[in-house]
C-alpha positions as a printed NumPy array, in Angstrom:
array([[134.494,  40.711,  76.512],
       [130.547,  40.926,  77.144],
       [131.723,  43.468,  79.715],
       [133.68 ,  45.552,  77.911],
       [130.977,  45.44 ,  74.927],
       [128.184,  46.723,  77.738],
       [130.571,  49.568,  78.724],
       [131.286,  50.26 ,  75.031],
       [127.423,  50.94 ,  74.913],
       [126.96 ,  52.878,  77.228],
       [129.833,  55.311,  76.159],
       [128.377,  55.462,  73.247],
       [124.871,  56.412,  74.556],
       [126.554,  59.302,  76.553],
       [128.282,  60.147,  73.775],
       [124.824,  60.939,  71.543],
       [123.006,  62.325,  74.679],
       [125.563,  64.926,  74.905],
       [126.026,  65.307,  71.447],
       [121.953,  65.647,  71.063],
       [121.895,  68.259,  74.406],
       [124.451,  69.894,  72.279],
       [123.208,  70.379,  69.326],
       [119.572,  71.052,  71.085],
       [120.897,  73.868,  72.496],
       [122.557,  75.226,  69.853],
       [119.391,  74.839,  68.055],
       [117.633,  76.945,  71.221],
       [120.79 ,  79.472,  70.671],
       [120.245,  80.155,  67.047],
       [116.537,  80.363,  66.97 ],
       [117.116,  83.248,  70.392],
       [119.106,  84.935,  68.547],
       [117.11 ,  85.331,  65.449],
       [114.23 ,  86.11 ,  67.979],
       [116.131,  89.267,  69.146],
       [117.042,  90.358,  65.881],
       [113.341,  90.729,  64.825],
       [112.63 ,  93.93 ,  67.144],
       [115.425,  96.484,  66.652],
       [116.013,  99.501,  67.939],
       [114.039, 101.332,  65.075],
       [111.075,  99.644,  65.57 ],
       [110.841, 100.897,  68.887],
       [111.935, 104.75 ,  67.99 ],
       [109.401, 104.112,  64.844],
       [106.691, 103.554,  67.533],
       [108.181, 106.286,  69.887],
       [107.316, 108.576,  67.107],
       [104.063, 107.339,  66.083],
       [102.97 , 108.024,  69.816],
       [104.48 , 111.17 ,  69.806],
       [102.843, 112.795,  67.018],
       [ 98.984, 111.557,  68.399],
       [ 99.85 , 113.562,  71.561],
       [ 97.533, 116.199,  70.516],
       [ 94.669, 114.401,  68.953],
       [ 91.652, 114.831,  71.179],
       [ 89.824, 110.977,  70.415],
       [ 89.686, 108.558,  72.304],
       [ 89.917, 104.563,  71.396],
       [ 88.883, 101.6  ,  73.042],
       [ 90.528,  98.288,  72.532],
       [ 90.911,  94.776,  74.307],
       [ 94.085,  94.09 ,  75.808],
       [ 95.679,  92.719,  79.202],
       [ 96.193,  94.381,  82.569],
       [ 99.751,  93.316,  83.134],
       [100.203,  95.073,  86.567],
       [ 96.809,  92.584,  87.407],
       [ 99.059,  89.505,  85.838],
       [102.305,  90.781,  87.473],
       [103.909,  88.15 ,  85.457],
       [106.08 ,  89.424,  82.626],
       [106.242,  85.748,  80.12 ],
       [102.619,  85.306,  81.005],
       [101.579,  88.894,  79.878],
       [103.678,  88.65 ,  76.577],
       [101.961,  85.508,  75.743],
       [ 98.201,  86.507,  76.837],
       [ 98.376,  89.611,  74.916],
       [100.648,  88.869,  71.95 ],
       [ 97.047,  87.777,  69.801],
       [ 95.553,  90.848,  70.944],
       [ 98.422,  93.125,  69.801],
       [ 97.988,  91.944,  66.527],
       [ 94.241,  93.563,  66.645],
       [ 95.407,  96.674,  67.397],
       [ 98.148,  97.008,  64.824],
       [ 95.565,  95.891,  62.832],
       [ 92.773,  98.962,  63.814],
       [ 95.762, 101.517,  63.711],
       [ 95.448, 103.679,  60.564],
       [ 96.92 , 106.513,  59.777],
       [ 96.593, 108.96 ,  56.233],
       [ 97.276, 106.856,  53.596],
       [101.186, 106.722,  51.947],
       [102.037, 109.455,  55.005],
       [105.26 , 108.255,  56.465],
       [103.315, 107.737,  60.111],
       [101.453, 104.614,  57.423],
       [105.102, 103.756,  56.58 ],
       [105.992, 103.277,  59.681],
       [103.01 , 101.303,  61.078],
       [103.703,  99.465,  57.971],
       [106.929,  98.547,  59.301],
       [105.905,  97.786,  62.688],
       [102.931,  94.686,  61.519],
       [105.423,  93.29 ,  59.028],
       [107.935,  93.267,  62.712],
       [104.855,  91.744,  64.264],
       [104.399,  89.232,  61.461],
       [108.089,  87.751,  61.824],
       [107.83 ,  86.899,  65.16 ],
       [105.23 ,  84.546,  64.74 ],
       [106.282,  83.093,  60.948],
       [109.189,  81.028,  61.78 ],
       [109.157,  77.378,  61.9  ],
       [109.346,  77.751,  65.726],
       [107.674,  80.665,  66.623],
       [109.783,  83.005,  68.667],
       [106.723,  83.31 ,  71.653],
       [104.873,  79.366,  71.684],
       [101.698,  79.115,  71.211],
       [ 99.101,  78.667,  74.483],
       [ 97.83 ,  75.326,  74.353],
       [ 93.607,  75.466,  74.26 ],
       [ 93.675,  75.252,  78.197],
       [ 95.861,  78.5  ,  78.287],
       [ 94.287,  80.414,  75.404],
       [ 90.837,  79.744,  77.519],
       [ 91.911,  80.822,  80.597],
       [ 94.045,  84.045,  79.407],
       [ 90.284,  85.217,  78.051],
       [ 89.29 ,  85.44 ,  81.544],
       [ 92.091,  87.909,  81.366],
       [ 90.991,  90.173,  78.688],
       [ 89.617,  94.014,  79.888],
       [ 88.194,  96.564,  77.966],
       [ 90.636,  99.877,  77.666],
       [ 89.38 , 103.019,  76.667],
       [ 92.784, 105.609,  75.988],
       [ 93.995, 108.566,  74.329],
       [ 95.731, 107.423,  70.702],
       [ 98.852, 108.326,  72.306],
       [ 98.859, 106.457,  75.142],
       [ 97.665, 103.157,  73.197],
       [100.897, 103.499,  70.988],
       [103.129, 104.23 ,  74.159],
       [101.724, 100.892,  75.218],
       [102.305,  98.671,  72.266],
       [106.308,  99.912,  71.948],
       [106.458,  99.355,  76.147],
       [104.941,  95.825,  74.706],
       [107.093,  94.892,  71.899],
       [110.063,  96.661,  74.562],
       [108.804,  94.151,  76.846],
       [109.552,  91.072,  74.278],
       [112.875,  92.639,  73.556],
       [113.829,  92.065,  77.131],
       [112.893,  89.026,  77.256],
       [114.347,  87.33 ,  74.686],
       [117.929,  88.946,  75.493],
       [117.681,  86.913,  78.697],
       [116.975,  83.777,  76.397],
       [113.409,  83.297,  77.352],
       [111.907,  80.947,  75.445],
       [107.959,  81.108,  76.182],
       [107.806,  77.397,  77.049],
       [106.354,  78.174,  80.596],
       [102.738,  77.325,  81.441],
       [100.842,  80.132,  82.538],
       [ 97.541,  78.318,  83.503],
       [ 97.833,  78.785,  87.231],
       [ 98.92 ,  82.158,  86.84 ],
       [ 95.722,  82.979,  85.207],
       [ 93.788,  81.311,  87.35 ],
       [ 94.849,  83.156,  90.547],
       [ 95.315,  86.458,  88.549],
       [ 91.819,  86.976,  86.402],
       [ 88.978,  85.595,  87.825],
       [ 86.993,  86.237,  84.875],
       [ 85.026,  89.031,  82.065],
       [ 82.838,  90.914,  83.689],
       [ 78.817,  90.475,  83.124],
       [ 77.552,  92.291,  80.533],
       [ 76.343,  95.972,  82.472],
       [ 79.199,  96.093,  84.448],
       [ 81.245,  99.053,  82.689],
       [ 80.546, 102.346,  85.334],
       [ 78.252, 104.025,  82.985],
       [ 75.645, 100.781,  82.973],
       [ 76.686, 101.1  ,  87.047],
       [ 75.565, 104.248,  87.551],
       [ 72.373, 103.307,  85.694],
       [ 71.35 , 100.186,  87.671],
       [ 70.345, 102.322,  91.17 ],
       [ 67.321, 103.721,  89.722],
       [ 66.196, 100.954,  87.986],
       [ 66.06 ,  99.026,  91.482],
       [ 64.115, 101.714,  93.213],
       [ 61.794, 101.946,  90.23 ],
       [ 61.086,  98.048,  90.8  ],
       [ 60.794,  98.512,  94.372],
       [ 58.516, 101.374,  94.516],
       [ 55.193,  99.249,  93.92 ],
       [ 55.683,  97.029,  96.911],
       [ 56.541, 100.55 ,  99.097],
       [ 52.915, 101.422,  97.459],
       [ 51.379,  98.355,  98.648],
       [ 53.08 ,  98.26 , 101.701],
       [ 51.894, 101.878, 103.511],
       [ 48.714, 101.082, 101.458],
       [ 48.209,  98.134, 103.945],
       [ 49.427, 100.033, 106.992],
       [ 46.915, 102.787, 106.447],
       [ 44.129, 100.077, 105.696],
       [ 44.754,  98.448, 109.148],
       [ 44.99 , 101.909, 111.365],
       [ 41.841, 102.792, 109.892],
       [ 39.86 ,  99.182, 110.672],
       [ 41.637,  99.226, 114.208],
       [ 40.601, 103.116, 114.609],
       [ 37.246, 102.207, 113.81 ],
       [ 36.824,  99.18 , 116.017],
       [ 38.338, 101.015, 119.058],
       [ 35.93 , 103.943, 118.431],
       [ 32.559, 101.445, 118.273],
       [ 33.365,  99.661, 121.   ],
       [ 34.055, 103.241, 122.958],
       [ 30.625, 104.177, 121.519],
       [ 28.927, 101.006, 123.288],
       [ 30.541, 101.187, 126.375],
       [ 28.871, 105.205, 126.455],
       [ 25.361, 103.555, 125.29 ],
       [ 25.182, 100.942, 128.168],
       [ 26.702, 102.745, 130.894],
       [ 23.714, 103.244, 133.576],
       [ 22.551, 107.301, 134.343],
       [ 24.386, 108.215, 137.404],
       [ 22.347, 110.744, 139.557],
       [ 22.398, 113.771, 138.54 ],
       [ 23.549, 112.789, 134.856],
       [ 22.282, 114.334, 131.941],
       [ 19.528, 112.155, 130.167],
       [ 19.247, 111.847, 126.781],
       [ 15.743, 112.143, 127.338],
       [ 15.614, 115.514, 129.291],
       [ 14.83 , 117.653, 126.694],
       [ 11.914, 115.749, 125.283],
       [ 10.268, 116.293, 128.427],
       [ 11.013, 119.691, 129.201],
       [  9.18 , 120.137, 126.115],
       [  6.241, 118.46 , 126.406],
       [  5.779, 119.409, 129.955],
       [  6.094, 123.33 , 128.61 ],
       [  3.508, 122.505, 126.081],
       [  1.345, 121.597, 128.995],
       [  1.452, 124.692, 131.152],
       [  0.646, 126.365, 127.698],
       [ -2.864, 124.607, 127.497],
       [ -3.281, 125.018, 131.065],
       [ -2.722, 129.182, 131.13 ],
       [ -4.913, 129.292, 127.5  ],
       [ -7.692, 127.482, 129.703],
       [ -7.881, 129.946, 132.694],
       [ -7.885, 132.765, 130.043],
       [-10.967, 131.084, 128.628]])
């Protein structure tokens, strides 16, 4: 008896494991498929159009957002950049009661659904993740029209996804790790590049001053101690015969002065 009890047990525990796998998964299946129904096919022709008709406007907008060519990691990308496609729809106006506002209209309220059930359709990052996917965030500057082109390729993106029964529970934490390295310093966009040349050579041009200003100053003191000691090396060398003496003229002169006297005396 004690045995058969024991293997009663057991079949019984099997029995609610598979019945709790079961139902688990038929949980997962239901709350997929009321993932997918979220984006339809309108929403993305809705957005097609809204891209279409900014093809001609001559703006430009800049907006944060996620390199996903840098990620190369589809889940990862979806769930780094869902938050910041909620910013955008946000920012994206268009004439008020036009049907392009109807339609944007449409699109946040799709936006809205994903994340408002119990279980949202794309988890959560955990504070780890949500950290390291802001290493990941980059600074895009685009026409309108390619901004929308990229939110319907993003919400076309989630589409996909979920039709292969993805359910976001994958940690992306080493992915951003080896994939973003992190935000850029402050200065670092190309204009603020192009700027910080000059601003070097501006720093560096007082020590260039300084520098040939010390070069000179020692040429000059080496110039003039090469020339004095040329000039007493003249001085002390002894009169060769023959040489000219300093003193030669002096002479001639006096001794002229002489014969001078000497012819005014025979006049006399």
């Amino acid at each position: 008896m004690p045995r058969l009890g024991a293997k009663v047990c057991l079949l019984r525990c099997s029995l609610l494991s598979s019945l709790l796998l079961l139902l688990l998964r038929i949980h997962e299946t239901e709350q997929n498929s009321y993932c997918q129904q979220i984006i339809t096919e309108r929403h993305l022709a809705e957005l097609e159009e809204l891209a279409d008709t900014q093809m001609q406007h001559p703006g430009r907008v800049s907006f944060k957002f996620i390199d996903k060519m840098q990620l190369n990691d589809s889940i990862c990308y979806v769930k780094a950049a869902f938050p910041l496609m909620g910013k955008i729809l946000e920012r994206t106006e268009f004439k008020e009661n036009s049907s392009n506002a109807r339609k944007m209209q449409t699109v946040r309220r799709m936006y809205n659904h994903i994340d408002e059930s119990v279980e949202p359709c794309i988890r959560e990052e955990d504070e780890e993740e949500r950290m390291l996917s802001q290493m990941c965030f980059k600074e895009f500057t685009t026409s309108p029209y390619e901004m929308l082109v990229l939110v319907k390729d993003f919400f076309q993106d989630i589409k996909r996804l979920l039709q292969n029964q993805e359910t976001f529970e994958k940690d992306c934490s080493r992915v951003y790790r080896r994939a973003c390295p992190g935000p850029k310093k402050a200065g670092s966009s190309p204009e603020q590049r192009r700027k910080e040349p000059p601003a070097r050579e501006g720093r560096q041009e007082p020590l260039i001053y300084i520098t040939v200003a010390s070069v000179v100053a020692v040429l000059l003191a080496t110039g003039g101690l090469l020339f004095y000691k040329y000039k007493s090396r003249v001085l002390e060398r002894p009169l060769e015969d023959g040489s000219c003496d300093p003193e030669e003229p002096e002479r001639r002169a006096l001794q002229g002065a002489r014969e001078c006297s000497e012819l005014e005396t025979q006049d006399l």
